[in-house]
C-alpha positions in Angstrom: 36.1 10.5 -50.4 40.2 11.8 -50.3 41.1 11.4 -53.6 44.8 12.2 -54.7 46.2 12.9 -58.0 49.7 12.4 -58.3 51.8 14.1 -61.1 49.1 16.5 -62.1 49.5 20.1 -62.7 46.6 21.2 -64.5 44.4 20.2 -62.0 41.6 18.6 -64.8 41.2 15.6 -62.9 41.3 17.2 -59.7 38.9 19.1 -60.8 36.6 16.9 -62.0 36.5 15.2 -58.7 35.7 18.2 -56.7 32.8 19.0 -59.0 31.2 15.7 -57.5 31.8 16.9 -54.0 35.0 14.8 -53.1 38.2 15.8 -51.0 40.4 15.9 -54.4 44.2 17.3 -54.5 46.5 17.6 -57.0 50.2 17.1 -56.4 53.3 17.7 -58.9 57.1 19.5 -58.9 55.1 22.5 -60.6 52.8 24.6 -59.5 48.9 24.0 -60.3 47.4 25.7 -63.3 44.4 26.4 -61.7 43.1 27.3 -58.4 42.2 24.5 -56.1 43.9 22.3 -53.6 47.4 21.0 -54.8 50.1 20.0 -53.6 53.7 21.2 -54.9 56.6 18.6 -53.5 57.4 15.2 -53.7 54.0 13.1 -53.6 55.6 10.4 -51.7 55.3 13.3 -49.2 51.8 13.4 -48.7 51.5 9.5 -49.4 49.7 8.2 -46.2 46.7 6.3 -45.5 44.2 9.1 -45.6 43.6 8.4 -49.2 41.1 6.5 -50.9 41.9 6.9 -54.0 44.8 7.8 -56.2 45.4 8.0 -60.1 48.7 8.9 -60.9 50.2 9.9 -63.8 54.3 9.5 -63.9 56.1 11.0 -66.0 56.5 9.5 -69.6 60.0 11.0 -70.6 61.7 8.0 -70.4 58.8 4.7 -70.3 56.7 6.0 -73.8 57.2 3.4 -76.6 57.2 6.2 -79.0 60.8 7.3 -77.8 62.0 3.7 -78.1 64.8 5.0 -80.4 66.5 6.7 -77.2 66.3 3.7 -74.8 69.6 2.4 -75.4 71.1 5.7 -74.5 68.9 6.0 -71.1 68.8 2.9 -69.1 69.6 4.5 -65.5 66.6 7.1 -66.2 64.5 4.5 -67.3 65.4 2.5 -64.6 64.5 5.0 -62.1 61.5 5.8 -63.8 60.5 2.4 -63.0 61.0 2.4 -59.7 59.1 5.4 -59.3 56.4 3.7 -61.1 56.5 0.7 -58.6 56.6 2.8 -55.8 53.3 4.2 -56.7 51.5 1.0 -57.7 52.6 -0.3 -54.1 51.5 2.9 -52.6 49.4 2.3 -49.3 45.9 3.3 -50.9 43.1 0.8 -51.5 42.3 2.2 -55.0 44.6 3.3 -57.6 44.9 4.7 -61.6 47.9 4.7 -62.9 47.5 6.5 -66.5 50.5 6.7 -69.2 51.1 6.3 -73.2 52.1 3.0 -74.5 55.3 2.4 -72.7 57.3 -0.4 -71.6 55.6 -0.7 -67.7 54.0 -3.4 -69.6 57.2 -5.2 -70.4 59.3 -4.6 -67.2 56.3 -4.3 -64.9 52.7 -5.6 -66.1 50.3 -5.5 -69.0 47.9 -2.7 -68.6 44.1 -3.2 -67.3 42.5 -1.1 -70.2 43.7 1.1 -73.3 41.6 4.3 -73.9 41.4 6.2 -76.2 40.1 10.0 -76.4 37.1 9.8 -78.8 35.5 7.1 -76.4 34.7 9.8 -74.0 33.8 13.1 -76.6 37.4 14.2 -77.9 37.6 13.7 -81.9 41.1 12.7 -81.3 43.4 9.7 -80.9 45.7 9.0 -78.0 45.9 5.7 -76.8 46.1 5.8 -72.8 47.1 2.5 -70.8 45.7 2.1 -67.5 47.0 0.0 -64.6 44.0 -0.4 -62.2 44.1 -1.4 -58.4 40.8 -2.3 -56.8 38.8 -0.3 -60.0 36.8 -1.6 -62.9 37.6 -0.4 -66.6 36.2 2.7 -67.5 33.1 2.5 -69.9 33.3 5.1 -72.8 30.6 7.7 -72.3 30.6 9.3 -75.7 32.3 7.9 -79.2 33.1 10.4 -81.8 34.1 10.7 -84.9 37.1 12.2 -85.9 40.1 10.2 -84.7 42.7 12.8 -85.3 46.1 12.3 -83.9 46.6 16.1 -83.1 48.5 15.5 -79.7 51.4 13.2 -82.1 51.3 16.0 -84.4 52.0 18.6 -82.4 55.1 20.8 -83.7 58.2 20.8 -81.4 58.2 23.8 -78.6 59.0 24.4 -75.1 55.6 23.5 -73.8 54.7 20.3 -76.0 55.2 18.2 -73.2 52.9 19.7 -71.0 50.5 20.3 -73.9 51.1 16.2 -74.6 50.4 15.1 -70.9 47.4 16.9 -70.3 44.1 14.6 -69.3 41.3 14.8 -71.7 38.5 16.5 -70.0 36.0 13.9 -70.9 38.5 11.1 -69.9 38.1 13.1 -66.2 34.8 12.9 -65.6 34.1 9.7 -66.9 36.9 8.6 -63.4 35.3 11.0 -61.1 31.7 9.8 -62.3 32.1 6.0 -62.7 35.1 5.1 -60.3 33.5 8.0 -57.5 30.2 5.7 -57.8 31.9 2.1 -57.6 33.6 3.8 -54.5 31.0 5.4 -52.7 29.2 2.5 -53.5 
């Protein structure tokens, strides 16, 4: 199975798809973290019908809820954020994720399919996750925990706190390349 993941540099879900034997690429404006395929461009460059799968993750600079005090000031980015959103949802590939915080895609686009959370899938921690499915059933948690800290919202300010913030849970990457590889291949 081809499986794209769009706006990824740390290659964790990427990863997680290879390691069940699947044709798995990550694609983002920066370079990949780790070795493996990826893509560095535009992904609407590489967007064809030779996948079978994407999840996407678009950036949440300007869609997150929790920067609602700025939206007022930034209606062209969010605007274009939007439409990059769209474009992806209407992306020419049977099966797609999209993956971002609370956010208003659910006001100016649709409700979500599912909200996860970390400690459903072995992380101690909270972040709730909206997903937007195409063609894919809700995840099922694979391993509740205790803990429910919110480290990833308490994270100090620095030059790499985005990148730290949009990272993909390990556990919430295998439990996609586990459950939605076997609903595909299936």
């Amino acid at each position: 199975m081809r499986v794209l993941v769009a706006c990824e540099y740390s290659g964790t879900v990427r990863d997680a798809f290879a390691a069940k034997g699947h044709d798995a690429w990550s694609c983002d404006l920066l370079p990949t973290e780790r070795l493996g395929n990826h893509y560095q461009g535009d992904v609407f460059d590489i967007i064809d019908g030779s996948w079978d799968l994407m999840i996407a993750h678009p950036p949440c600079t300007h869609l997150a809820v929790s920067g609602a005090r700025w939206f007022k000031d930034k209606q062209q980015e969010q605007d274009q954020a939007l439409d990059f959103v769209r474009r992806l949802l209407d992306a020419p590939i049977p099966r797609i994720a999209l993956e971002n915080p609370v956010s208003i895609i659910s006001s100016r686009i649709r409700k979500p399919d599912q909200i996860i959370q970390p400690w459903q899938f072995g992380h101690g921690e909270t972040k709730a996750t909206c997903l937007w499915l195409k063609n894919l059933p809700k995840l099922v948690p694979t391993n509740i925990v205790e803990g429910r800290e919110a480290r990833i919202h308490k994270m100090p300010p620095g030059p790499d706190r985005w990148k730290e913030r949009s990272r993909t849970f390990e556990g919430i990457a295998q439990a996609m390349a586990h459950q939605w590889g076997e609903f595909i291949l299936t």
